[in-house]
C-alpha positions in Angstrom: 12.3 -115.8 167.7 12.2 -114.5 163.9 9.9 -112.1 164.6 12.3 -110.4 167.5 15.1 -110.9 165.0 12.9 -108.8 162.4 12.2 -106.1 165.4 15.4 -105.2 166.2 16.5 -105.7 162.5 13.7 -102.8 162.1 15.4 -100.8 164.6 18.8 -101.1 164.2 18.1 -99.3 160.2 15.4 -96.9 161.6 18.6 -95.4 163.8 20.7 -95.6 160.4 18.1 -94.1 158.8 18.1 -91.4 161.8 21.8 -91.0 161.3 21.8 -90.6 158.0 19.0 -87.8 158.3 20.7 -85.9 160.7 24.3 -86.5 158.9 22.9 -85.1 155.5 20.9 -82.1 157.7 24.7 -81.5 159.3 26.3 -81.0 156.1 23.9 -78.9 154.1 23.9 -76.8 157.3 27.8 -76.5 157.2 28.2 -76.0 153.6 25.5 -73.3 153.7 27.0 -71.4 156.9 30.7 -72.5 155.9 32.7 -68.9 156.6 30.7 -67.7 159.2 32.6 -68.2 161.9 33.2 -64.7 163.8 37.0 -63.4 163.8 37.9 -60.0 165.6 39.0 -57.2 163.8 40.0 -53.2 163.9 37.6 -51.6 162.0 36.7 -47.6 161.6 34.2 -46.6 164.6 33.7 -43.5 162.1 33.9 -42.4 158.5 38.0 -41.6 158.4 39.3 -39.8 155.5 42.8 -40.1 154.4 45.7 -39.0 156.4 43.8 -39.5 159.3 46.0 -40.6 162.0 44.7 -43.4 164.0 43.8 -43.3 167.9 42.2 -45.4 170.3 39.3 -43.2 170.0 39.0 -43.5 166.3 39.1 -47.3 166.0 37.0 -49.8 167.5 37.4 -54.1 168.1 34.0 -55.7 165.8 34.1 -59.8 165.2 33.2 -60.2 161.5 32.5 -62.7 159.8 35.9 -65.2 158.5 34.4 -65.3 155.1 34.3 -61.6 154.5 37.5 -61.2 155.9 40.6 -60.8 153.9 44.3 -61.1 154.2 44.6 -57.7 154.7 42.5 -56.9 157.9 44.3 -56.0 160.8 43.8 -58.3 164.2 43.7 -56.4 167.7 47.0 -58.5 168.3 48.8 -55.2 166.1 47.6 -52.5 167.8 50.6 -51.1 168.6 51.3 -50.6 164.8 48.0 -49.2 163.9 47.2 -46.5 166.8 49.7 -44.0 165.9 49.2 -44.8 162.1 47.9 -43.1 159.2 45.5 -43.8 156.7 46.3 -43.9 153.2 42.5 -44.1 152.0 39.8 -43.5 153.5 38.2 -45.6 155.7 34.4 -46.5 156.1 32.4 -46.6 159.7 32.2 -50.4 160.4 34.5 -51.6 157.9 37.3 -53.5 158.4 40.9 -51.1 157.9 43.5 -53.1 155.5 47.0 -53.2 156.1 47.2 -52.0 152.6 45.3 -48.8 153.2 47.7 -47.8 156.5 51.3 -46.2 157.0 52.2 -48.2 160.5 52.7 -46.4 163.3 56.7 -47.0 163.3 56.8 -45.4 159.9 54.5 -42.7 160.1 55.9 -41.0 163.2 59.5 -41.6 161.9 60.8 -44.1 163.8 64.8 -43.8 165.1 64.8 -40.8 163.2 62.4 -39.1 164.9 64.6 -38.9 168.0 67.4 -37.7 166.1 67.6 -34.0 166.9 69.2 -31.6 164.1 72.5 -31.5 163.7 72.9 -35.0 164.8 73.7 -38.4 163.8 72.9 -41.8 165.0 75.5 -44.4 165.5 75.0 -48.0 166.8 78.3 -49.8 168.6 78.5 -53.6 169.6 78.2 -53.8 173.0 78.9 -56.8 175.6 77.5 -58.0 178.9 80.1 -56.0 180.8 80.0 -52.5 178.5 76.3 -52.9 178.9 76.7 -52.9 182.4 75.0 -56.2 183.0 72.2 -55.3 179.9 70.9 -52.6 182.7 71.9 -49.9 180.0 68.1 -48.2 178.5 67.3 -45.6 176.8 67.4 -42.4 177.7 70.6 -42.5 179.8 74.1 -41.0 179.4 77.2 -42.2 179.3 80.8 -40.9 178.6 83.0 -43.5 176.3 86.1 -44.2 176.7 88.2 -46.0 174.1 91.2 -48.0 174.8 93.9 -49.4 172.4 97.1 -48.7 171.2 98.4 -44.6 172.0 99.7 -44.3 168.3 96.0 -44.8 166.7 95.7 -41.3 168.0 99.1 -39.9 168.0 100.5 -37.6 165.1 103.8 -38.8 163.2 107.2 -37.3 165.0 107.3 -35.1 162.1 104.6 -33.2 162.1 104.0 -30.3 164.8 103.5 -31.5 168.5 99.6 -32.7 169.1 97.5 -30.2 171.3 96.5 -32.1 174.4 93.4 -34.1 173.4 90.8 -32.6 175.8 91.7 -29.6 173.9 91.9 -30.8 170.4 89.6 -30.4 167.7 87.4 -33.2 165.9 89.3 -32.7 162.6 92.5 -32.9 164.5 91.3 -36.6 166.5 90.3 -37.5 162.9 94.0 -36.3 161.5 95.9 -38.7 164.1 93.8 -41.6 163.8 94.3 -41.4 160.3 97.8 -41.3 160.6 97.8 -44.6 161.3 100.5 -47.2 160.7 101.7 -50.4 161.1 105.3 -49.6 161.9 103.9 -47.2 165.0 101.5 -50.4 166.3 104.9 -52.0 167.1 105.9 -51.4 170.9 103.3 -49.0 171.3 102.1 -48.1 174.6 98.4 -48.9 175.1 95.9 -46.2 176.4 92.6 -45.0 177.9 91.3 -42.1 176.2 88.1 -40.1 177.5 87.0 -39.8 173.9 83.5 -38.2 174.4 81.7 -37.4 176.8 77.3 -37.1 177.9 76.5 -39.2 175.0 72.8 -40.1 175.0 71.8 -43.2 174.8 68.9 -43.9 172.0 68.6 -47.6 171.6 69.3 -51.2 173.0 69.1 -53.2 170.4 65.9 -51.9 168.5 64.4 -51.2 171.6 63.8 -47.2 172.1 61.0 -46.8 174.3 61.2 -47.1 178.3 57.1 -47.6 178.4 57.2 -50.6 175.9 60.3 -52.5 177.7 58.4 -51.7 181.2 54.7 -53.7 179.3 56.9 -56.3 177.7 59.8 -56.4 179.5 63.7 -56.1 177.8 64.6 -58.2 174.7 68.4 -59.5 175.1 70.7 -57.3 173.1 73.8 -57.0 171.6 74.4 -53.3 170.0 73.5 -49.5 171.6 72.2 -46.8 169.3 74.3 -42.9 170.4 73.3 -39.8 169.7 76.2 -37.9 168.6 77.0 -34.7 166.4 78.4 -35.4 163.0 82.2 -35.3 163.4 81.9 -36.7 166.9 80.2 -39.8 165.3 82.9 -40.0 162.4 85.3 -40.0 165.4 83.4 -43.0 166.9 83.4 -44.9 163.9 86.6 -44.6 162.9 88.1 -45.8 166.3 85.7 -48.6 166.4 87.8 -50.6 164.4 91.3 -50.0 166.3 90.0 -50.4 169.7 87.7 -51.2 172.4 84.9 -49.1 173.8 83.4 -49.3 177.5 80.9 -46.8 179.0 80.9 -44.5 182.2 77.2 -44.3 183.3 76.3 -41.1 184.1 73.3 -39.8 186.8 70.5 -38.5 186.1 70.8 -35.0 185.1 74.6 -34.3 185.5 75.3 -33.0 182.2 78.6 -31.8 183.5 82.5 -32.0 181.2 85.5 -32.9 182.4 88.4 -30.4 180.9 91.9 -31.4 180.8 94.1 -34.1 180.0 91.7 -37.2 179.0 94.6 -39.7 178.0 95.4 -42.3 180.5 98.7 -44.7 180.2 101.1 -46.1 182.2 102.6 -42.8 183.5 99.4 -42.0 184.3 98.5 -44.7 186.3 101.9 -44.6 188.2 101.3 -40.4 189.1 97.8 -41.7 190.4 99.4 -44.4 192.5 102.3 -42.2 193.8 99.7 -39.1 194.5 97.7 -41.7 196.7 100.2 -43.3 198.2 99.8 -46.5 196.9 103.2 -46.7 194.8 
């Protein structure tokens, strides 16, 4: 009976002894290979000098080891920032490319202003639900905006010389009315649509300008639209953003067309309409 007590006695610390082999074997294994585990990074498929710009051809996926791999290497999950980029150093074939040594492709091709053409502005405007027409607005549209508030934000003082209609009116004259101004006119006014401008482009939704990347990743809930508009049309816009309320008129594709005329609509207005159609 002692001697099968000293057997498995035997046993039990040969497997300890096991253990412990393997155990120590384990961890001078890890310590030695600690770092080594591959991550996936963009790297140079060819010697790139600086300035290159950055293309699907010119960049390639390699996993490298963790331990060689700093901060500053770029993951395949940014892509979309690094094809379109440029190189601010040069690059080596095989080696990793550092956030530090690129210009992103948002910055390097200019970003919103890019799609600013001369002569004109961008200017973004709070938008709702409704405006937005159900957040179906993109990119790329048209739309005329109409403004509605009170008919003495744009109407001259009754001692100056009688306004021009406002279809016909120039930008420094819209400015000169809305800057005329006052409390005292506000009371009893009369409040009024106004076609204030008309086949606007449409640049933005929110900071979303491109129709390809909305389509891959679909559309990020939004609050503002980004115009483009010539430089006194977009003072105009500014100014009456903070007397008023904007609303759109989608446009189809292609009609660039301008409605002449009278662009101010009130209540005479509306009666006319409803006595012309027979509804008054």
């Amino acid at each position: 009976m002692n001697k099968n007590i000293a057997l498995v006695i035997a046993l039990l610390l040969g497997v300890a002894a096991v253990a412990l082999m393997f155990g120590y074997i384990r961890r001078s294994i890890d310590a030695k290979t600690a770092g080594w585990d591959m991550v996936t990074v963009l790297v140079a498929a060819d010697d790139l000098p600086q300035g290159t710009t950055l293309t699907s051809q010119n960049i390639a996926r390699r996993p490298y080891p963790a331990k060689y791999v700093s901060d500053r290497a770029i993951t395949p999950d940014s892509i979309e920032s690094v094809v379109g980029g440029e190189l601010t150093a040069n690059a080596e074939k095989g080696k990793p490319i550092l956030w530090t040594d690129l210009k992103p492709a948002e910055i390097a091709s200019g970003g919103l202003a890019r799609d600013v053409t001369a002569g004109h502005r961008a200017a973004t405007i709070p938008v709702t639900q409704l405006s937005s027409f159900d957040s179906m607005l993109r990119p790329g549209m048209y739309v005329d905006i109409l403004w509605t508030g009170d008919a003495a934000f744009f109407t001259k003082p009754a001692s100056a010389s009688p306004a021009p209609d406002a279809a016909s009116a120039s930008p420094e004259e819209l400015m000169g009315r809305m800057s005329a101004l006052q409390s005292a006119a506000l009371e009893g006014g009369t409040r009024t649509t106004v076609l204030l401008l008309q086949n606007v482009p449409v640049l933005a939704v929110g900071n979303q300008r491109s129709l390809d990347r909305i389509r891959q990743k679909g559309l990020e809930p939004y609050t503002t639209v980004t115009l483009a508009l010539d430089e006194e049309a977009a003072r105009i816009l500014m100014h009456a953003s903070g007397a008023g309320q904007f609303s759109f008129l989608l446009r189809a594709t292609g009609d660039a067309s301008v409605i002449p005329g009278t662009t101010a609509v009130g209540p005479a207005e509306v009666a006319d309409f409803l006595s012309r159609t027979g509804k008054y």
